[in-house]
KENU-737825 format. One record per residue (C-alpha): z, x, y; residue number from 1. Coordinates in nm, 3 decimals. Layout:
! KENU-737825
Z:Z | X:X | Y:Y | nr:NUM
...
//
This chain:
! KENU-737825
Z:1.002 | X:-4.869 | Y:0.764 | nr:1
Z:1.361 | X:-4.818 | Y:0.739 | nr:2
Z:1.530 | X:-4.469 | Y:0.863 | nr:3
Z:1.671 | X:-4.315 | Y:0.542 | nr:4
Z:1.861 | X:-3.962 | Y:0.489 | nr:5
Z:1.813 | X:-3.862 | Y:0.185 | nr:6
Z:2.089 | X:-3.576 | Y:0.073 | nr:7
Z:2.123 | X:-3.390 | Y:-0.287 | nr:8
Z:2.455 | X:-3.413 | Y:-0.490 | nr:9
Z:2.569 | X:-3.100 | Y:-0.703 | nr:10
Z:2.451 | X:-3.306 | Y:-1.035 | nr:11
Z:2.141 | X:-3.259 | Y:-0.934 | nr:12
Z:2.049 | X:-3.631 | Y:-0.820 | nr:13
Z:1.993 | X:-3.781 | Y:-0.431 | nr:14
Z:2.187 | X:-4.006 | Y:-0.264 | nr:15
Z:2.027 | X:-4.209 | Y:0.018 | nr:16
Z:2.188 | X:-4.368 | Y:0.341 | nr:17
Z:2.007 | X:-4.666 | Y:0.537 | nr:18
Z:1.990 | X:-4.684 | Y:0.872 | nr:19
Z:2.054 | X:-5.036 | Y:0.900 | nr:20
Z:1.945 | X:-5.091 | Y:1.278 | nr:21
Z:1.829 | X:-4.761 | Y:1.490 | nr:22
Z:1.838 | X:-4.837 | Y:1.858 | nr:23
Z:1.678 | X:-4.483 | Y:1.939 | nr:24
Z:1.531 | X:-4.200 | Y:1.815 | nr:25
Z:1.464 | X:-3.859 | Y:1.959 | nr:26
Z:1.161 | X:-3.605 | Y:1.836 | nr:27
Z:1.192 | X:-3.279 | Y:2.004 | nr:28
Z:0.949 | X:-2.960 | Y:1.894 | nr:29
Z:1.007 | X:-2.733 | Y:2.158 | nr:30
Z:0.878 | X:-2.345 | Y:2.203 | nr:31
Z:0.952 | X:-2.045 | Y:2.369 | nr:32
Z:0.684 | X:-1.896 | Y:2.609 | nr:33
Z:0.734 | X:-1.548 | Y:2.634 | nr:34
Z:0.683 | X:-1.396 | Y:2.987 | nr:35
Z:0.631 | X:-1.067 | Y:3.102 | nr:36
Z:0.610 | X:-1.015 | Y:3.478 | nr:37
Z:0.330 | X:-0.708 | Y:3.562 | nr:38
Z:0.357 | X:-0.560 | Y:3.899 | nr:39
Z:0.097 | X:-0.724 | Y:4.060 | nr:40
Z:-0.132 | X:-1.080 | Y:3.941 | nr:41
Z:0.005 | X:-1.337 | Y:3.699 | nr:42
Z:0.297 | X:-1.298 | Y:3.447 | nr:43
Z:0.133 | X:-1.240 | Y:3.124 | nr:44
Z:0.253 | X:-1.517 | Y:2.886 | nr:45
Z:0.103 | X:-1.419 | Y:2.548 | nr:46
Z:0.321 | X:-1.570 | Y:2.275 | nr:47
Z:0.486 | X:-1.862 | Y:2.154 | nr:48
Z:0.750 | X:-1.902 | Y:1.971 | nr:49
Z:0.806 | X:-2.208 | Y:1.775 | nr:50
Z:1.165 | X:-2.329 | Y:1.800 | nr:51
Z:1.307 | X:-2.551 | Y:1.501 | nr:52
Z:1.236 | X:-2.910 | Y:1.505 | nr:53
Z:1.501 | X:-3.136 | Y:1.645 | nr:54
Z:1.570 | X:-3.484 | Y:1.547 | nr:55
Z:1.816 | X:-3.723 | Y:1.758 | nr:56
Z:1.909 | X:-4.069 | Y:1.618 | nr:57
Z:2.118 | X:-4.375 | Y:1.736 | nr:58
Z:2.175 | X:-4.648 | Y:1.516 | nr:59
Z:2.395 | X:-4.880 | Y:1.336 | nr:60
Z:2.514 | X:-4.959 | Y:0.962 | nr:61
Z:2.677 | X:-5.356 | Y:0.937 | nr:62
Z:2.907 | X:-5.423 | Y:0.672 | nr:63
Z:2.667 | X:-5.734 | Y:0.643 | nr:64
Z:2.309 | X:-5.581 | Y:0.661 | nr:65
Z:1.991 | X:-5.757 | Y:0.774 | nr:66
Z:1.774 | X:-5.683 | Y:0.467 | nr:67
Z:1.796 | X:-5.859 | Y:0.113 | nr:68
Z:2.137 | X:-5.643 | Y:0.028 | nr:69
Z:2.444 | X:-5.749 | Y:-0.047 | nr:70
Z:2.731 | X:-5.797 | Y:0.194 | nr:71
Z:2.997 | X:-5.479 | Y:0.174 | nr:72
Z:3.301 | X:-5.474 | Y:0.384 | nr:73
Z:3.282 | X:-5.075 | Y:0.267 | nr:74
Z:2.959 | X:-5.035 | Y:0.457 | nr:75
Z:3.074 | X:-4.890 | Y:0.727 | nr:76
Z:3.387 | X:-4.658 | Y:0.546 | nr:77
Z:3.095 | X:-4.556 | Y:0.371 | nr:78
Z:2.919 | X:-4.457 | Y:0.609 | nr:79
Z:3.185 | X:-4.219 | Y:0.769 | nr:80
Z:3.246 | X:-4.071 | Y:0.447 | nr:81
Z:2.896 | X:-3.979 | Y:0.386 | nr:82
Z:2.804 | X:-3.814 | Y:0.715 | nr:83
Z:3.160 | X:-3.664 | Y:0.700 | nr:84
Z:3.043 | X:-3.473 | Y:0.388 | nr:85
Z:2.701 | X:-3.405 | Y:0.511 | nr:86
Z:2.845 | X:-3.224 | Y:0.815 | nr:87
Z:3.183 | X:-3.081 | Y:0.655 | nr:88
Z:2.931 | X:-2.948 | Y:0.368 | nr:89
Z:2.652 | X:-2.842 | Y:0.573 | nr:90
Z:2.426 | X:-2.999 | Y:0.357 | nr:91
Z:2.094 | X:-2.977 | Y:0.432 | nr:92
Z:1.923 | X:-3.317 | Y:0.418 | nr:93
Z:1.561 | X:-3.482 | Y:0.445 | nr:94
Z:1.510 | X:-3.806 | Y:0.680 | nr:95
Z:1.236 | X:-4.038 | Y:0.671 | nr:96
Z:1.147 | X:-4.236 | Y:1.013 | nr:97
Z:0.844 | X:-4.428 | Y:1.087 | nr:98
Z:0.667 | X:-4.128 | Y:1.249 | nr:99
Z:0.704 | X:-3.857 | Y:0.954 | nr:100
Z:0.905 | X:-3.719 | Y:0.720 | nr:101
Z:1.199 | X:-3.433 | Y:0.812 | nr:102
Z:1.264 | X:-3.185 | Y:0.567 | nr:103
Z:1.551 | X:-2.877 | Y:0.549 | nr:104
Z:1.733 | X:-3.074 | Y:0.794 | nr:105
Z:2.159 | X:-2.980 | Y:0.897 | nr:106
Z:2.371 | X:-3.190 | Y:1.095 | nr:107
Z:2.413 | X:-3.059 | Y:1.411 | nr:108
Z:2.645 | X:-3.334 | Y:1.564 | nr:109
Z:2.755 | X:-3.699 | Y:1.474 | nr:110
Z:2.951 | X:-3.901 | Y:1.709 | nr:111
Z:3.078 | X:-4.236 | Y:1.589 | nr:112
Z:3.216 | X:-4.400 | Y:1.875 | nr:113
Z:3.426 | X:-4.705 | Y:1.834 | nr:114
Z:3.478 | X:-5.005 | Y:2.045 | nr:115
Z:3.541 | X:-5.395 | Y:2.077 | nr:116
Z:3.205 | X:-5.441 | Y:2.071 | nr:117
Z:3.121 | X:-5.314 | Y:1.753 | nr:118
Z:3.276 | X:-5.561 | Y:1.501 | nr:119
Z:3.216 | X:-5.476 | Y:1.177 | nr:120
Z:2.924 | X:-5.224 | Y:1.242 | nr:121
Z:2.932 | X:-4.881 | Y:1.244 | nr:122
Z:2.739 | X:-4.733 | Y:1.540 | nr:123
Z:2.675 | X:-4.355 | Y:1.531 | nr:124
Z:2.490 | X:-4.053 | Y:1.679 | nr:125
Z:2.360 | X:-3.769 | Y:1.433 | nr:126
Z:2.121 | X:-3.519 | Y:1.586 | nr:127
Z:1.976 | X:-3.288 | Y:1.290 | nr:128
Z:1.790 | X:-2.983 | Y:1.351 | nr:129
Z:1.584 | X:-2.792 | Y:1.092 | nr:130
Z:1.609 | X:-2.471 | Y:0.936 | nr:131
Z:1.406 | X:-2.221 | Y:0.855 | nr:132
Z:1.509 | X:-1.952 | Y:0.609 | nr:133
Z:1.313 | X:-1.639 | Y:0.506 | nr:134
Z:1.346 | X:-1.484 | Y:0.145 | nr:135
Z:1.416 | X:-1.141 | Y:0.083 | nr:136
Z:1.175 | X:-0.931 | Y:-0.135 | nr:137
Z:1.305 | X:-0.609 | Y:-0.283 | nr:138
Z:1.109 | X:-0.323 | Y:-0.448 | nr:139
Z:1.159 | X:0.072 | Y:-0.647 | nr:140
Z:1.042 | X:0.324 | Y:-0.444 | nr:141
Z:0.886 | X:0.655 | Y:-0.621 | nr:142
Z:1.085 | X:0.958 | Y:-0.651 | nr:143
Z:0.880 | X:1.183 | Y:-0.449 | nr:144
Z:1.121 | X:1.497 | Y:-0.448 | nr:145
Z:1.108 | X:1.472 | Y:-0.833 | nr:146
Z:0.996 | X:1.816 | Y:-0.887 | nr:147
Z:1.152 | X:1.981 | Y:-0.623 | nr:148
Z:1.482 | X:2.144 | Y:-0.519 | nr:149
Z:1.744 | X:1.948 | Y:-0.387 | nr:150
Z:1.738 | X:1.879 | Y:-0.006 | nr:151
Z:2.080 | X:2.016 | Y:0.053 | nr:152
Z:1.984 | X:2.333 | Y:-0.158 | nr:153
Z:1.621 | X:2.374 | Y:-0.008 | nr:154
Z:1.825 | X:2.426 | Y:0.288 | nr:155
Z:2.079 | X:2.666 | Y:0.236 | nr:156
Z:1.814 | X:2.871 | Y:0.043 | nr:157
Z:1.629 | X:2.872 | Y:0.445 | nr:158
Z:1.935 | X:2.976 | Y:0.626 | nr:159
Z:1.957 | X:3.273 | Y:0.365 | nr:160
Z:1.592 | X:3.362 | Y:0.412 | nr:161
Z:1.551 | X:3.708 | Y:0.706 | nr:162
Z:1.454 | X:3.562 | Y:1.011 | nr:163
Z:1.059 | X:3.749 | Y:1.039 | nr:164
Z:0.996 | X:3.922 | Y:1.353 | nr:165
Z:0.883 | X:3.737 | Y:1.646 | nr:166
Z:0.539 | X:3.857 | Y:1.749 | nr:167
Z:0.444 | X:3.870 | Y:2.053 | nr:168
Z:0.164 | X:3.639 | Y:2.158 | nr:169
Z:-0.131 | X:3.829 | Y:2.332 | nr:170
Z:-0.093 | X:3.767 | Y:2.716 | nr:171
Z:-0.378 | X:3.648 | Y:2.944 | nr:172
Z:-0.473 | X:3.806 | Y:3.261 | nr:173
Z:-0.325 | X:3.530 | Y:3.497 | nr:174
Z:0.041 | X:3.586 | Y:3.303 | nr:175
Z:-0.008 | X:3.978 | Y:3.386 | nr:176
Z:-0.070 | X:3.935 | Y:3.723 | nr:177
Z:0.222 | X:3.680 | Y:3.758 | nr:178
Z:0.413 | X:3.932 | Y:3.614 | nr:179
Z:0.317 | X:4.249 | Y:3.823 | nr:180
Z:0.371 | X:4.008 | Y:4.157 | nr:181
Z:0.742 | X:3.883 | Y:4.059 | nr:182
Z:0.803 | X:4.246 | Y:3.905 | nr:183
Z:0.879 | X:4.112 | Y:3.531 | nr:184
Z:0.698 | X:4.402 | Y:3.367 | nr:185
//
């Protein structure tokens, strides 16, 4: 199966780059173990955290490809220009490899390095790493002080209000004797 990365355009329709040749690819799903040291016994490691999935590819696109397509010295310009504008517009993109099928992907980092060696290929590095968005749910809340005064008024109509005699609580016979021994009476 060939690598693909499939990308949407703003009309609405996908566009889809082949991986002519990929000399490596890299599957990372990593998570975070959270750790709590305790102060004495194990360190209590009761979560995990699933980190977003990683992808890491290394291939090649020839200007003359190995499959039944035409030849296209523009294979390679191509190329560039595509993973330029996948990066530069932070599209997010879904790539198909032999072991499964990426969705919600972003460029993270492309390298396309350039040497004697190459010819008429294109060799490049694109890692892609996924992301996860959450949606945002909004709702009315009642009107619970409908009926009621105004909080701003509610409270200057308690500052106006006579402040009620304190009463005195009734005093127990360990607070009288306190009180006759430190002479408080």
């Amino acid at each position: 199966m060939k690598t693909l990365i499939i990308y949407p355009l703003k009309n609405g329709n996908k566009k889809f780059l082949k991986v002519d040749c990929v000399t490596s690819e890299g599957h990372d799903y990593s998570s975070d173990v959270t750790q709590f040291p305790v102060e004495s016994g194990a360190t209590v490691t009761d979560n995990i955290l699933n980190k977003p999935k990683s992808l890491q590819i290394d291939g090649f696109i020839s200007n003359t490809p190995l499959d039944e397509t035409q030849a296209d010295p523009e294979n390679g310009i191509n190329l560039f220009r595509q993973l330029m504008e996948i990066r530069n517009n932070k599209i997010p993109v879904s790539v198909s490899t032999k072991f499964g099928h990426y969705k919600k992907m972003v460029m993270s980092s492309v390298s396309l390095p350039v040497d004697a060696a190459t010819g008429e290929t294109v060799r490049f590095s694109a890692t892609f790493t996924e992301i996860i968005t959450v949606d945002s749910l909004y709702t009315t809340l009642p009107n619970i002080r409908e009926n009621k005064k105004p909080l701003a008024q509610s409270k200057k109509n308690k500052a106006r209000q006579p402040v009620a005699a304190k009463k005195e609580k009734p005093s127990s016979g360990l607070n009288t004797l306190l009180d006759t021994l430190t002479g408080n009476i």
